[in-house]
GURO-763485 format. One record per residue (C-alpha): residue in three letters; chain; z, y, x. Coordinates in Angstrom, 1 decimal, padded with zeros to 4 digits. Example, Ala and Ser with C-alpha at 12.3 -4.5 7.8 and 13.67 -1.06 7.14 Angstrom:
BEGIN
PT code unit     pz     py     px
PT  ALA    A  007.8 -004.5  012.3
PT  SER    A  007.1 -001.1  013.7
END
This chain:
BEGIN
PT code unit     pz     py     px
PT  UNK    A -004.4 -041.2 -026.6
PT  UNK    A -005.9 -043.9 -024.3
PT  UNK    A -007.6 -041.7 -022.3
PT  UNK    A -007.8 -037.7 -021.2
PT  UNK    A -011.1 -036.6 -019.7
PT  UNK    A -011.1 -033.2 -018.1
PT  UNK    A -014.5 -032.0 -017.0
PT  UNK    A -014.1 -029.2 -014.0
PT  UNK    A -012.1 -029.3 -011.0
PT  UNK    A -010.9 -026.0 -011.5
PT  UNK    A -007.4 -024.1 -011.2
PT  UNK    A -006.9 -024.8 -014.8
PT  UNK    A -007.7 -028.5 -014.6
PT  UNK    A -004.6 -028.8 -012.1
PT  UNK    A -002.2 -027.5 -014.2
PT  UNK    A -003.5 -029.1 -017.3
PT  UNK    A -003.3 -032.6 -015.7
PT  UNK    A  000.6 -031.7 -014.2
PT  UNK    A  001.3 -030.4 -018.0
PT  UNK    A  000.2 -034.0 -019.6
PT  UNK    A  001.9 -035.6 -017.3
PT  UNK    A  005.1 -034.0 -017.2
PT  UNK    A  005.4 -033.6 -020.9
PT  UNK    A  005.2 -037.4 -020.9
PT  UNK    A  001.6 -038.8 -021.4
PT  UNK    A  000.9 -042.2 -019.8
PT  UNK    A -002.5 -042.8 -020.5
PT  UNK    A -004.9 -042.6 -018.4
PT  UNK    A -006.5 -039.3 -016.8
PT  UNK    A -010.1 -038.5 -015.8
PT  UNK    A -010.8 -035.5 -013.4
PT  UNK    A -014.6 -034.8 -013.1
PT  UNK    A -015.7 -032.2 -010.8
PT  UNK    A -019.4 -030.9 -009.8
PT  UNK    A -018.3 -030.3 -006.4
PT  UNK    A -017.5 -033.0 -004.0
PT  UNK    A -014.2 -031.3 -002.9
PT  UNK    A -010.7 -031.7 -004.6
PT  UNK    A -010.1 -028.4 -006.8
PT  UNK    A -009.4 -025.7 -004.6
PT  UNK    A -008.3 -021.9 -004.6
PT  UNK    A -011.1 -019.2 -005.0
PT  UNK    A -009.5 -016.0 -004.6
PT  UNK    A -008.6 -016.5 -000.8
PT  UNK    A -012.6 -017.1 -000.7
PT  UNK    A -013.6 -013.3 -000.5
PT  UNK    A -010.4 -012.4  001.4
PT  UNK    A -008.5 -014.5  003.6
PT  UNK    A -010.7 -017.2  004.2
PT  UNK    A -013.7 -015.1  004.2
PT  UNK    A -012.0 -013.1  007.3
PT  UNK    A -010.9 -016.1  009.0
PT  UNK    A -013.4 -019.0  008.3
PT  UNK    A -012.5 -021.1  005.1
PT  UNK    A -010.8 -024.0  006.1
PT  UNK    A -010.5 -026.5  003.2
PT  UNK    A -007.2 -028.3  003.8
PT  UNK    A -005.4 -024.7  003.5
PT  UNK    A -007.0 -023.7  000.2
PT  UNK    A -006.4 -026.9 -001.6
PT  UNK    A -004.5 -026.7 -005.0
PT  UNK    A -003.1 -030.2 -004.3
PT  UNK    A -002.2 -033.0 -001.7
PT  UNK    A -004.9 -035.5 -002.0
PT  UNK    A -001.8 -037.8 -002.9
PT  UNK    A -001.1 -035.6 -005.5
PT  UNK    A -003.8 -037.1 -007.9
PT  UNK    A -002.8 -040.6 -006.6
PT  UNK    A  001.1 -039.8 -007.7
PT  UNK    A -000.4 -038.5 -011.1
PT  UNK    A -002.7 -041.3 -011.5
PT  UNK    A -005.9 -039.2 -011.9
PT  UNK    A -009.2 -040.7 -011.3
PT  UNK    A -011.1 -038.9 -009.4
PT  UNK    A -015.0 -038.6 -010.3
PT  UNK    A -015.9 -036.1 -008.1
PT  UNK    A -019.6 -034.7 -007.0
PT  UNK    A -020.9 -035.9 -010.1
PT  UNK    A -021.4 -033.4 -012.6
PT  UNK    A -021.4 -033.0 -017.0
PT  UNK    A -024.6 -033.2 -018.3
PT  UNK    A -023.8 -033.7 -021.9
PT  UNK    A -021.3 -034.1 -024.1
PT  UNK    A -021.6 -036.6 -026.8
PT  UNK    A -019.0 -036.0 -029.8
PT  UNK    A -019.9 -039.1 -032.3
PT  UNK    A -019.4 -041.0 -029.4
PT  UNK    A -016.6 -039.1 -028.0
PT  UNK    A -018.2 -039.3 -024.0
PT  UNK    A -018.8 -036.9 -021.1
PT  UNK    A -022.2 -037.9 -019.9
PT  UNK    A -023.0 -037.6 -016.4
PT  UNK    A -025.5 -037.2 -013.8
PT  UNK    A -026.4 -040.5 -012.7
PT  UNK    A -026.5 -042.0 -016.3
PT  UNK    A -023.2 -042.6 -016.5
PT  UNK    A -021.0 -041.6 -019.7
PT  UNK    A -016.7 -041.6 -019.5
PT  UNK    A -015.4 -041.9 -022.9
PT  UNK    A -012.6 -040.3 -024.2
PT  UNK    A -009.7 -039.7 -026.4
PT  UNK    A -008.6 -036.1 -025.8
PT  UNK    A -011.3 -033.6 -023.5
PT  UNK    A -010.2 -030.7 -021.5
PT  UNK    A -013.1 -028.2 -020.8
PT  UNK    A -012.5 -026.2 -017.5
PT  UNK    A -015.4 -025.9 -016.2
PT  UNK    A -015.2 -022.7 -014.9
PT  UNK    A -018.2 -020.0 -014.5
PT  UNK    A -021.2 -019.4 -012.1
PT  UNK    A -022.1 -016.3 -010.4
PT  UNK    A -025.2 -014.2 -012.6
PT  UNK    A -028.4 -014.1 -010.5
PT  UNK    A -030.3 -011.3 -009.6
PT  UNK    A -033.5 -012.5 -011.3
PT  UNK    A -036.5 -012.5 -009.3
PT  UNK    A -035.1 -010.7 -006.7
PT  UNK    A -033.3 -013.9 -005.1
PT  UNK    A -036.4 -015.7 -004.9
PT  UNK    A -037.4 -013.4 -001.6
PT  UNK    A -033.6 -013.9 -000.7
PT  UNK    A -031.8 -014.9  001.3
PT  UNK    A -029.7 -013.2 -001.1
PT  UNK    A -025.6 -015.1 -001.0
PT  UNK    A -023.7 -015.8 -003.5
PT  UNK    A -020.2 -015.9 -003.6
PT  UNK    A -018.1 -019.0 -005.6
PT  UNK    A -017.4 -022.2 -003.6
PT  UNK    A -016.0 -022.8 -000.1
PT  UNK    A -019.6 -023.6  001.3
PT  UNK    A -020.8 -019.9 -000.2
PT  UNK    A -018.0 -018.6  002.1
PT  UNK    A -018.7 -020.5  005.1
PT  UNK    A -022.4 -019.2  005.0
PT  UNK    A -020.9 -015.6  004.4
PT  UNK    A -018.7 -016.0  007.4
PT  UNK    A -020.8 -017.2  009.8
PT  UNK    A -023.0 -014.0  009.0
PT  UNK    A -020.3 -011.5  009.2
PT  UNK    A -021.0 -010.2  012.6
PT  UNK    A -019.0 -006.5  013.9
PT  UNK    A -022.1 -004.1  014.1
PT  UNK    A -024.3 -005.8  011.6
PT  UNK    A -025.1 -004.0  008.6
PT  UNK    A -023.9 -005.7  005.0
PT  UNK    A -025.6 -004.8  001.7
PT  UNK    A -023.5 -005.9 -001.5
PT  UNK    A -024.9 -005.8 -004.6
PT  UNK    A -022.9 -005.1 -006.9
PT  UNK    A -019.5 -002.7 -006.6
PT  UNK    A -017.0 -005.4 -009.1
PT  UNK    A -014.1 -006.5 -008.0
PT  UNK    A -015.7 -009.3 -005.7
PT  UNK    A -018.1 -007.1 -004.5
PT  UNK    A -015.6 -004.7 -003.5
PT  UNK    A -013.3 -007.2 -002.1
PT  UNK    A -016.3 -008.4 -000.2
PT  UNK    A -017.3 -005.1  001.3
PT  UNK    A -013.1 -004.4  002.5
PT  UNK    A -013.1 -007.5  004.3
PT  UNK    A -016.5 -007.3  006.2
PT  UNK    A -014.9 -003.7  006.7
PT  UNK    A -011.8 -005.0  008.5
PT  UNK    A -014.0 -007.4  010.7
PT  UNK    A -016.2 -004.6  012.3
PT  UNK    A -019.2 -005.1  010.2
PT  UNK    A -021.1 -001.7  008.6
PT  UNK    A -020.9 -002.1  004.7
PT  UNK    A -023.5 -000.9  002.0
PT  UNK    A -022.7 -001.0 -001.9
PT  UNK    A -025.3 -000.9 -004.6
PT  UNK    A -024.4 -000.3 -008.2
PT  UNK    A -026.5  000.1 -010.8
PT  UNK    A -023.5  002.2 -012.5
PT  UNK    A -022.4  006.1 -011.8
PT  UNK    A -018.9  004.7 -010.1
PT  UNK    A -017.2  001.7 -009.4
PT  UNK    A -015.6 -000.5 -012.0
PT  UNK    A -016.5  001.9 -014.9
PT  UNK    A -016.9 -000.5 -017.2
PT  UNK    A -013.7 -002.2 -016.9
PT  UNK    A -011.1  000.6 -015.8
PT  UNK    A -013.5  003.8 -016.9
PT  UNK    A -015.0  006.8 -014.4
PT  UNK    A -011.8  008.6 -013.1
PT  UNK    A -010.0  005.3 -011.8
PT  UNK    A -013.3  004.1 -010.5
PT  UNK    A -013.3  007.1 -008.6
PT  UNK    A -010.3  006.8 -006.9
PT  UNK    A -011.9  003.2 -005.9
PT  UNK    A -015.2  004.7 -004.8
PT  UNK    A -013.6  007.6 -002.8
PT  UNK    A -010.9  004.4 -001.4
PT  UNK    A -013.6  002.5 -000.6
PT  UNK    A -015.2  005.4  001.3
PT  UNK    A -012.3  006.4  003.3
PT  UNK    A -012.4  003.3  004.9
PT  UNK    A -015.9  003.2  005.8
PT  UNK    A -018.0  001.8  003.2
PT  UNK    A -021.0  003.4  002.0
PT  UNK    A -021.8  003.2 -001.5
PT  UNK    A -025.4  004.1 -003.3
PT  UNK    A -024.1  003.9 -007.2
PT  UNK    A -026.4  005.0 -010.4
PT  UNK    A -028.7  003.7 -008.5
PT  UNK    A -031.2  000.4 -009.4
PT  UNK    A -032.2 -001.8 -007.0
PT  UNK    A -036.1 -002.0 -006.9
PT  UNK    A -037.0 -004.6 -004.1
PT  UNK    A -035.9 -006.9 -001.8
PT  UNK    A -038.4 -007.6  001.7
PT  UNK    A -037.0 -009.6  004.1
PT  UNK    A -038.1 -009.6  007.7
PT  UNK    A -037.8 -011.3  010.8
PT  UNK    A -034.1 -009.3  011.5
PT  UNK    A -033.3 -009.2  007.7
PT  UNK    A -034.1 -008.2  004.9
PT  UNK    A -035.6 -004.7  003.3
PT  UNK    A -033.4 -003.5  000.3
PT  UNK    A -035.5 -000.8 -001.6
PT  UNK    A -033.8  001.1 -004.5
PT  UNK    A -035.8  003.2 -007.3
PT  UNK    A -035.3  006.5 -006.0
PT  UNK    A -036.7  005.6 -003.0
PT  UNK    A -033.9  004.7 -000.7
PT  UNK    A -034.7  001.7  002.1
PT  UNK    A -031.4  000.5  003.0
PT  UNK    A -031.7 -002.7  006.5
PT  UNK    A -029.4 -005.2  005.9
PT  UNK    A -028.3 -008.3  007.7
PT  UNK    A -027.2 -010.0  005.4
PT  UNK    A -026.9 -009.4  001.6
PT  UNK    A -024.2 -010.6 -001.0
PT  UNK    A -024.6 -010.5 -004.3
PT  UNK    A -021.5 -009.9 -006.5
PT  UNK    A -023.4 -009.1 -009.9
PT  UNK    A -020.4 -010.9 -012.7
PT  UNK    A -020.2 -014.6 -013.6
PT  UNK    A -021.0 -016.4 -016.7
PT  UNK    A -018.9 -019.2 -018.5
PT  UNK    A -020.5 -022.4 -017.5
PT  UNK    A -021.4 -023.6 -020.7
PT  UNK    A -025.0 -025.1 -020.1
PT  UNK    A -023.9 -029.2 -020.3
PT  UNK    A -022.5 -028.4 -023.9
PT  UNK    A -025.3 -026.3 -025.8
PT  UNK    A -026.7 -029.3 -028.4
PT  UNK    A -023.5 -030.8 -029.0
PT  UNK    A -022.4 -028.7 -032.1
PT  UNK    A -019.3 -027.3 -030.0
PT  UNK    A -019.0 -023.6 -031.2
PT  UNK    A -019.8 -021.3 -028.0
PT  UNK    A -019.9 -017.2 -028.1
PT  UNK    A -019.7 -015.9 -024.3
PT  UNK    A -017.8 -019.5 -023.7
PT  UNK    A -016.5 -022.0 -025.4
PT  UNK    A -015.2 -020.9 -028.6
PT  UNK    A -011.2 -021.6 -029.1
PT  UNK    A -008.6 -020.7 -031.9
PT  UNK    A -005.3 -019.1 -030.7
PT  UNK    A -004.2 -022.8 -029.4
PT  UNK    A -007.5 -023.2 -027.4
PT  UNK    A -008.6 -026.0 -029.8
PT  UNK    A -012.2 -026.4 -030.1
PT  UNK    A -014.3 -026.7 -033.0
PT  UNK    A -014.5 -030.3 -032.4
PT  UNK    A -011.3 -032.5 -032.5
PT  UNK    A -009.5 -033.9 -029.6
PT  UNK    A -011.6 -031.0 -027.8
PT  UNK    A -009.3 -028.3 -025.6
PT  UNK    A -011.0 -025.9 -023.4
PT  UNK    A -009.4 -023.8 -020.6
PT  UNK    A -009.8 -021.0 -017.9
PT  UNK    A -012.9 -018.9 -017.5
PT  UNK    A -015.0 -021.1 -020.1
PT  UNK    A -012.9 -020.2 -022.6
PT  UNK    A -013.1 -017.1 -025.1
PT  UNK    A -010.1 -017.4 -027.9
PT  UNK    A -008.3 -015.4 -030.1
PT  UNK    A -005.3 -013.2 -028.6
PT  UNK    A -003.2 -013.0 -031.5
PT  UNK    A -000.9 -010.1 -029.3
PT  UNK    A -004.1 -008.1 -029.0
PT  UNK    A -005.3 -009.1 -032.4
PT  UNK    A -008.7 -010.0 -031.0
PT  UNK    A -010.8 -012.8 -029.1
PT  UNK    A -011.3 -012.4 -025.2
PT  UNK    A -012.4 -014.4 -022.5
PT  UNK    A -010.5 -013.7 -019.4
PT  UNK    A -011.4 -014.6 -015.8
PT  UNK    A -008.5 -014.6 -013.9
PT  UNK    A -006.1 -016.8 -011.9
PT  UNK    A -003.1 -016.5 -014.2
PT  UNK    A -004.6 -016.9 -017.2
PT  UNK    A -006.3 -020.1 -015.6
PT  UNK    A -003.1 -021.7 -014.9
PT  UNK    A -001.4 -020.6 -018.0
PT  UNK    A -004.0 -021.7 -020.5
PT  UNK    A -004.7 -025.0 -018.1
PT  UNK    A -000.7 -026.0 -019.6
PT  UNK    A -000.8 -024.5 -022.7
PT  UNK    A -004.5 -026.4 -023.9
PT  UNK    A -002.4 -029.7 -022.4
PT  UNK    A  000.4 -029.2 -024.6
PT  UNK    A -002.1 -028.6 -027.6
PT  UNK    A -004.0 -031.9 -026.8
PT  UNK    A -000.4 -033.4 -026.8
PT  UNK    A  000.0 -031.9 -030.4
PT  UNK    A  001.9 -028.5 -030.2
PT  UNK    A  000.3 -025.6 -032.0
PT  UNK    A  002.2 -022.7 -030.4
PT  UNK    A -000.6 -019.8 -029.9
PT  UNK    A -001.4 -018.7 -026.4
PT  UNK    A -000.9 -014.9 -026.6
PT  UNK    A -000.2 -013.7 -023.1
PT  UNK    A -000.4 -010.0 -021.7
PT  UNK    A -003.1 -010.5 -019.4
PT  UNK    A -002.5 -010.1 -015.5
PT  UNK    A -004.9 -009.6 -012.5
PT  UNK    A -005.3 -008.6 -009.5
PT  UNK    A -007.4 -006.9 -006.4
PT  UNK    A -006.6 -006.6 -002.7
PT  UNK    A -008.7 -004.2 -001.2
PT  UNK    A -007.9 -002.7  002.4
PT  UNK    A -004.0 -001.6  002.0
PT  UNK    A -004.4 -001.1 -001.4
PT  UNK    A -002.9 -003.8 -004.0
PT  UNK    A -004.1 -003.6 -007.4
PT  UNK    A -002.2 -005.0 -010.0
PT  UNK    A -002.9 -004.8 -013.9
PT  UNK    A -001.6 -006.3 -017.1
PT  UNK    A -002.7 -005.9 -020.7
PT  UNK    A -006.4 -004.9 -021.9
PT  UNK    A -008.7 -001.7 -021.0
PT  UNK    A -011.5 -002.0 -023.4
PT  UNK    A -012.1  000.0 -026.2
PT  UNK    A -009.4  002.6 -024.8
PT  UNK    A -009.2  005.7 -026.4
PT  UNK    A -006.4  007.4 -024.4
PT  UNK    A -005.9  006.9 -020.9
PT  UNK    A -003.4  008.7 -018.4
PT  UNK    A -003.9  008.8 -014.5
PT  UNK    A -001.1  009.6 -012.5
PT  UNK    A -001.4  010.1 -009.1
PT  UNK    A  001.2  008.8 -007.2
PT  UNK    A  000.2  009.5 -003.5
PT  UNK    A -002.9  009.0 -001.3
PT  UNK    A -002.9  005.0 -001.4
PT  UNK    A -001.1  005.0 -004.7
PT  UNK    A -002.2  005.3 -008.5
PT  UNK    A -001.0  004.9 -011.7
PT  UNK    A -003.4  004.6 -014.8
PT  UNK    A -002.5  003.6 -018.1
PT  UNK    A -004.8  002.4 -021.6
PT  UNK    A -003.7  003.1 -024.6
PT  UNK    A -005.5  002.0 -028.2
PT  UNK    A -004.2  002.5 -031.7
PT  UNK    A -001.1  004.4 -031.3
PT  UNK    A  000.3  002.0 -028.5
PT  UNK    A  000.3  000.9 -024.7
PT  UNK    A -002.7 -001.8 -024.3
PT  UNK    A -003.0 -001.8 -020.5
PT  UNK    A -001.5 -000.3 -017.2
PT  UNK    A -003.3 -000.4 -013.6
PT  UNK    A -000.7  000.1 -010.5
PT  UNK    A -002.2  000.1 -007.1
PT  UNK    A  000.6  000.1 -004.7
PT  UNK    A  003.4  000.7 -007.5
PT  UNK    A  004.1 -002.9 -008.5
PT  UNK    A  007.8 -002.4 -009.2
PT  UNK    A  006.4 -000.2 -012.6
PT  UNK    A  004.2 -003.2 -013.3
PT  UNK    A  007.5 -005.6 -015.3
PT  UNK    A  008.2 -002.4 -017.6
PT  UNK    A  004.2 -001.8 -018.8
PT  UNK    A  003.9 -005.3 -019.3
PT  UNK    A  007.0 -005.8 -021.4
PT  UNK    A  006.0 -002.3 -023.4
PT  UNK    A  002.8 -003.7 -024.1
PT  UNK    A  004.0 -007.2 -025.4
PT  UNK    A  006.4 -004.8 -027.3
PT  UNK    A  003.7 -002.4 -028.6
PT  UNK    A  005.5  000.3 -028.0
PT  UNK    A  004.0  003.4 -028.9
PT  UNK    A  001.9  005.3 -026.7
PT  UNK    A  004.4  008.2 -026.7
PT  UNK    A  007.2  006.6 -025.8
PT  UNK    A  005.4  005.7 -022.7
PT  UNK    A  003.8  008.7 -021.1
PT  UNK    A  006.0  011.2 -022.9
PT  UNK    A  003.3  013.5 -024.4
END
């Protein structure tokens, strides 16, 4: 290969670029990025830096001299509008097309909207550095915050305006936190966490209106509650940021489409990071995963395949959420569950496990992360769900 394009200055674009080049390519390497900034780190952007201030030079992945070292052309602030296959090119904005030999796709996700809710705004969003900033400066101790949306950004959101003084409102549309992803009785033990600490959350509840005012906004839900906010986030999921490719005959289902080797189905195509939904053969299904590990670890592993390995990518997922003094930690899947244990370890501490077909799928520790190594070795084991909780 002459040349490697890899559209997104993301997490996983990093790693890809330090995989290629340390497993010996020489050819050339294009980094294109939407956002003017070198790639940076997003979790610190609803935690640390959203406390503090973001400050860009602490949150960078790399050096600027890094891409220098790694000779990496940057093509940053300019963003994929198209990608052309017969003629192998990225084009972008500008009228501009990069040609390539191999193609990493990292290009992330965006934040869901609101729908015409945001157009009565201002209603913030929460993904790049200047998204923090804006928060930031709004955070004030004794102003009232209204997030909608109880996620895990939303929830992470609402613990750090917490810790700065600032009175925190949750809407959620369902009956607790995190249902969907860790089911009622652990987002219970969020909800009643999040509560203890201050926060107020309206959940079951469906946002019906949004009036702003002089001194902020109106936010009026169905059932007839008026909450006055400040300032209101919205932390509503993300979708894969797919858009530039739809036309180009590249296969996309919730993402780019990937076999267990992230290829593409179209060759010298590799895809990466929260774009990309593959086939887990561990899990024995496809999954799109949006999480910092996975970024980094498929970011190598889809520069390895562009370099000609064919090894699958089957990793036991791993995230994670800080919230107030509580630190989440989970590996392995919760979806489609049909047995799950809670054990309650103390008042900041909880243990929940997932198990599917006879055998561990996923554990949850919040404040237990020494138990964390042993779930996630019995899940890449399958050992039987049994064995594990003993009943």
């Amino acid at each position: 290969m002459r040349r490697v394009v890899v559209v997104g200055a993301s997490l996983a674009s990093v790693h890809a670029i330090e995989a290629l080049r340390g497993h010996g390519y020489e050819g050339e390497i294009v980094l294109v990025g939407a956002e003017p900034h070198l790639p940076y780190d997003r979790p610190p952007l609803s935690k640390e830096a959203l406390h503090h201030g973001p400050d860009l030079q602490r949150v960078l992945l790399r050096e600027p001299g890094w891409y220098d070292e790694h000779g990496v052309e940057l093509r940053l602030g300019r963003r994929a509008t198209e990608l052309k296959p017969g003629a192998q090119a990225v084009a972008l904005d500008g009228d501009e097309d990069v040609e390539y030999d191999g193609l990493v796709i990292a290009t992330g996700s965006t934040p869901r909207t609101i729908g015409a809710f945001e157009e009565v705004g201002p209603v913030h969003m929460l993904r790049t550095v200047e998204d923090s900033v804006a928060i930031h400066q709004r955070l004030v101790p004794g102003e009232h915050l209204v997030v909608l949306g109880a996620g895990f950004i939303g929830l992470e959101v609402a613990a750090t305006a917490r810790e700065m003084g600032v009175d925190v409102s949750v809407v959620e549309l369902a009956p607790v936190p995190l249902t969907r992803v860790l089911g009622d009785e652990v987002g219970s033990w969020f909800r009643a966490y999040q509560e203890e600490h201050g926060v107020s959350l309206h959940c079951g509840k469906v946002l019906d209106g949004i009036e702003p005012g002089p001194r902020g906004s109106k936010i009026r839900l169905r059932d007839g509650t008026v909450l006055s906010a400040d300032v209101v986030v919205a932390g509503v999921g993300v979708t894969p940021a797919t858009g530039w490719l739809e036309g180009s005959g590249i296969e996309l289902s919730d993402g780019v489409r990937c076999d267990k080797s992230l290829r593409t189905s179209l060759p010298r195509v590799v895809a990466a990071g929260d774009v990309v939904r593959w086939y887990n053969p561990l899990f024995d299904e496809e999954m799109r995963i949006e999480q910092w590990t996975n970024a980094v670890e498929q970011g190598r592993r889809a520069a390895l395949t562009l370099l000609g390995a064919d090894e699958a990518y089957a990793p036991v997922p791993y995230f994670w959420s800080d919230q107030f003094d509580a630190k989440m930690r989970f590996v392995g899947r919760s979806n489609a569950a049909d047995r799950v244990h809670v054990e309650q370890t103390g008042d900041t501490s909880l243990v929940a496990l997932f198990g599917r077909d006879g055998v561990l799928r996923g554990a949850l520790c919040v404040n237990a992360a020494r138990r964390l190594a042993l779930y996630s070795k019995a899940i890449r084991d399958q050992v039987p769900w049994e064995d594990v909780v003993g009943t």
